[in-house]
GUROTI-96420 format. One record per residue (C-alpha): residue number from 1; x, y, z. Coordinates in steps of 0.2 Angstrom, whole numbers, always signed. Each point is the difference from the previous one (the first is absolute). Example, Ala and Ser with C-alpha at 12.3 -4.5 7.8 and 13.67 -1.06 7.14 Angstrom:
<nodes>
NODE  seq      X      Y      Z
NODE    1    +62    -22    +39
NODE    2     +6    +17     -3
</nodes>
This chain:
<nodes>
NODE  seq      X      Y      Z
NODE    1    +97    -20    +29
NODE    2    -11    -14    +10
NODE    3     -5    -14    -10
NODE    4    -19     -4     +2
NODE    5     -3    -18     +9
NODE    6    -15     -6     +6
NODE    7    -18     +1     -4
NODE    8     -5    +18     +5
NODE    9    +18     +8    -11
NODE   10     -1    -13    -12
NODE   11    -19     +5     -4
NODE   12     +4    +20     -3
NODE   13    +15     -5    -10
NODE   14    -10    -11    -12
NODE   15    -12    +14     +0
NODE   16    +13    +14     -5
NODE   17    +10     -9    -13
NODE   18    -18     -3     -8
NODE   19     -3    +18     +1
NODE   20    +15     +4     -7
NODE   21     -2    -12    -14
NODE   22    -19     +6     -5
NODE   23     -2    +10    -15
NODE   24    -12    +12     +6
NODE   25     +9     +1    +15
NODE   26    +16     +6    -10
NODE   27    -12    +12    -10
NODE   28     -5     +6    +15
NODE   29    +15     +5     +6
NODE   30     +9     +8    -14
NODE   31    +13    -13     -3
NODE   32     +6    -14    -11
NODE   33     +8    -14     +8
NODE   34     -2    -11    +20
NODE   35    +19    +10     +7
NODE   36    -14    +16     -4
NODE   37    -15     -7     +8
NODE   38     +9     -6    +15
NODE   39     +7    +16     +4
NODE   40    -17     +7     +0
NODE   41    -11    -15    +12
NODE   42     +4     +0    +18
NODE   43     +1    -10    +15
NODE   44    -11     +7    +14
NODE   45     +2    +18     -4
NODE   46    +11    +11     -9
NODE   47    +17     +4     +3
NODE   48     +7    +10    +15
NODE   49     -3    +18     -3
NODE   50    +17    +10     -6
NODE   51    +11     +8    +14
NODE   52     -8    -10    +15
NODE   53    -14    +11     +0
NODE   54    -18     -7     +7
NODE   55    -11     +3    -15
NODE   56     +2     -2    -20
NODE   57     +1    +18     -8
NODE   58    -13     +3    -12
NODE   59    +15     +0    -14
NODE   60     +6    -17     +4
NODE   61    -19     -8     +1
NODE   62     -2     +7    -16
NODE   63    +16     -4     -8
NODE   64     -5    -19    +10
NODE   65    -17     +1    -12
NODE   66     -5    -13     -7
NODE   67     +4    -13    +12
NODE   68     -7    -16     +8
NODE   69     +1     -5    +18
NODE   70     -1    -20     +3
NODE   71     -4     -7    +18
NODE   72     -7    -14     +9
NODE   73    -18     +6     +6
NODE   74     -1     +5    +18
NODE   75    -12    -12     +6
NODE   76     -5    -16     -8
NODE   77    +18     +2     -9
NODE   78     +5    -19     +2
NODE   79     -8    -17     +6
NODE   80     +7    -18     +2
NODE   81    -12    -14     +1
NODE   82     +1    -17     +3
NODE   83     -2    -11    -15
NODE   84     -5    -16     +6
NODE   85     -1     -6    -19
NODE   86    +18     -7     +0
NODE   87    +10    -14    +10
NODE   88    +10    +12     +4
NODE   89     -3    +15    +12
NODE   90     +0    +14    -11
NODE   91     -7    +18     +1
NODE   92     -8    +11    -16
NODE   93     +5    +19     +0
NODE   94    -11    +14     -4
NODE   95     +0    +17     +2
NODE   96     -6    +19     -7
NODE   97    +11    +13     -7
NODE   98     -4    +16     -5
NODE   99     +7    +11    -13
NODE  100     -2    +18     +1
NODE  101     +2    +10    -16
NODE  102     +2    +22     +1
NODE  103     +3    +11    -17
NODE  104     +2    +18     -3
NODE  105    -13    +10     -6
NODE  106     +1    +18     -7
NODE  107     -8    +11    +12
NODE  108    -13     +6    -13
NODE  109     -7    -18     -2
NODE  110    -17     -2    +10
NODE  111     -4    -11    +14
NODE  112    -18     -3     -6
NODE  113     -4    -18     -2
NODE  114     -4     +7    -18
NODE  115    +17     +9     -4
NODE  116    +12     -8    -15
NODE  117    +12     -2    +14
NODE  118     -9    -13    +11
NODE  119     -4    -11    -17
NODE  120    +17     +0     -7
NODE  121     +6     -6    +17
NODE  122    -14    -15     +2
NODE  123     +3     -4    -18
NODE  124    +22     -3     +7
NODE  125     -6     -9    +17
NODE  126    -13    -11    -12
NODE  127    +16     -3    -13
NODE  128     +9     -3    +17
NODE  129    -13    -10     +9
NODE  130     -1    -12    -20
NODE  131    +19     -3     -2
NODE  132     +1     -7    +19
NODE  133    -12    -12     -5
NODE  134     +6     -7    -15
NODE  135    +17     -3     +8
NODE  136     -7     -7    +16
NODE  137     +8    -18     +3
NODE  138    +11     +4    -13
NODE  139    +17     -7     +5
NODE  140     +9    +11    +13
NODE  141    -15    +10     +4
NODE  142    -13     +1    +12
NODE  143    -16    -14     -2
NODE  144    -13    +10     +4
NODE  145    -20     -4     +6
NODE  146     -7    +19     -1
NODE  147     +6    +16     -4
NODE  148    -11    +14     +3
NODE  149     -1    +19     -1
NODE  150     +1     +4    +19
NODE  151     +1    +21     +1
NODE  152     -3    +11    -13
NODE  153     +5     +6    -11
NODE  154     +1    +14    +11
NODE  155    +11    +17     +2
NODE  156     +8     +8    +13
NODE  157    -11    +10    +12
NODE  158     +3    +20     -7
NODE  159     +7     +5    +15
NODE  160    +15    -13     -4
NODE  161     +3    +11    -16
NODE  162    +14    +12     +6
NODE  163     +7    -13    +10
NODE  164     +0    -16    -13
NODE  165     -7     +6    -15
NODE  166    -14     -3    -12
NODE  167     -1    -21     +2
NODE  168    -12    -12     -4
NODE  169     +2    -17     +9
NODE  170    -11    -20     -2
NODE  171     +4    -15    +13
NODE  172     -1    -18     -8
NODE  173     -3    -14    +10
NODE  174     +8    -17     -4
NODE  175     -5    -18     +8
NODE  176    +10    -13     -3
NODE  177     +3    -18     +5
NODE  178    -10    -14     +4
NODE  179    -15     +5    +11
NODE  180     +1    +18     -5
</nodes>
């Protein structure tokens, strides 16, 4: 496997091992330990569906569930300036990453903004959203300027049901470096 280098890899790779090391993160997931959490953050997306095929099937996006998908944001995702500060010429990196975060859900929990179901996931992504905070700039993490809720939480559209699922999904949004 690739080694990240470089500002935009390095950045996501801060940002999953920080993950992967958050308590509520780890509750979240159902496991105990960084080898489990890894396996359960992603790079860009998830893995290639089995048998070459196009799509997930519903079984293996379930049996994926929990999960968190890690990625440079599409736009504004990195910027070098100039920092005339110095003697010598040097630029200051910055950048937003996203994390994505889906979970099952039984498919009697309701979708209404009201349901047991929507709190008990905003009270993990808060959890979540708590533990990336007090670890940010901790040694071998990701500093961090902002981290906001994004998306959500929000769940799959119902006709994504027999396809996917019951899921429930949230966005952060993390700024990071100087000048974010």
């Amino acid at each position: 496997m690739t080694e990240p280098a470089g500002c935009i890899s390095l950045a996501q790779h801060y940002l999953r091992q920080m993950l992967a090391n958050c308590a509520a993160v780890r509750t979240w997931l159902g496991v105990d330990d960084e080898e489990g959490a890894l396996a359960r953050i992603h790079h860009e997306g998830l893995p290639k569906p089995a048998d070459n095929a196009v799509e997930h099937t519903r079984a293996e996006l379930i049996a994926y569930r929990p999960y968190a998908v890690v990625f440079t944001a599409e736009s504004g995702g990195l910027t070098l300036n100039h920092d005339a500060g110095g003697a010598a010429f040097e630029f200051a990196e910055s950048g937003r990453l996203t994390v994505r975060l889906y979970q099952n859900c039984p498919d009697e929990y309701g979708d209404e903004p009201s349901s047991d179901a929507n709190l008990q996931f905003k009270n993990s992504v808060g959890l979540i959203m708590d533990g990336l905070a007090a670890l940010s700039g901790t040694a071998g993490y990701l500093a961090f300027d902002r981290l906001g809720l994004a998306d959500g939480p929000y769940w799959g559209h119902p006709d994504l049901v027999p396809g996917q699922g019951v899921w429930q999904g949230a966005e952060l949004s993390i700024e990071w470096g100087e000048g974010a």
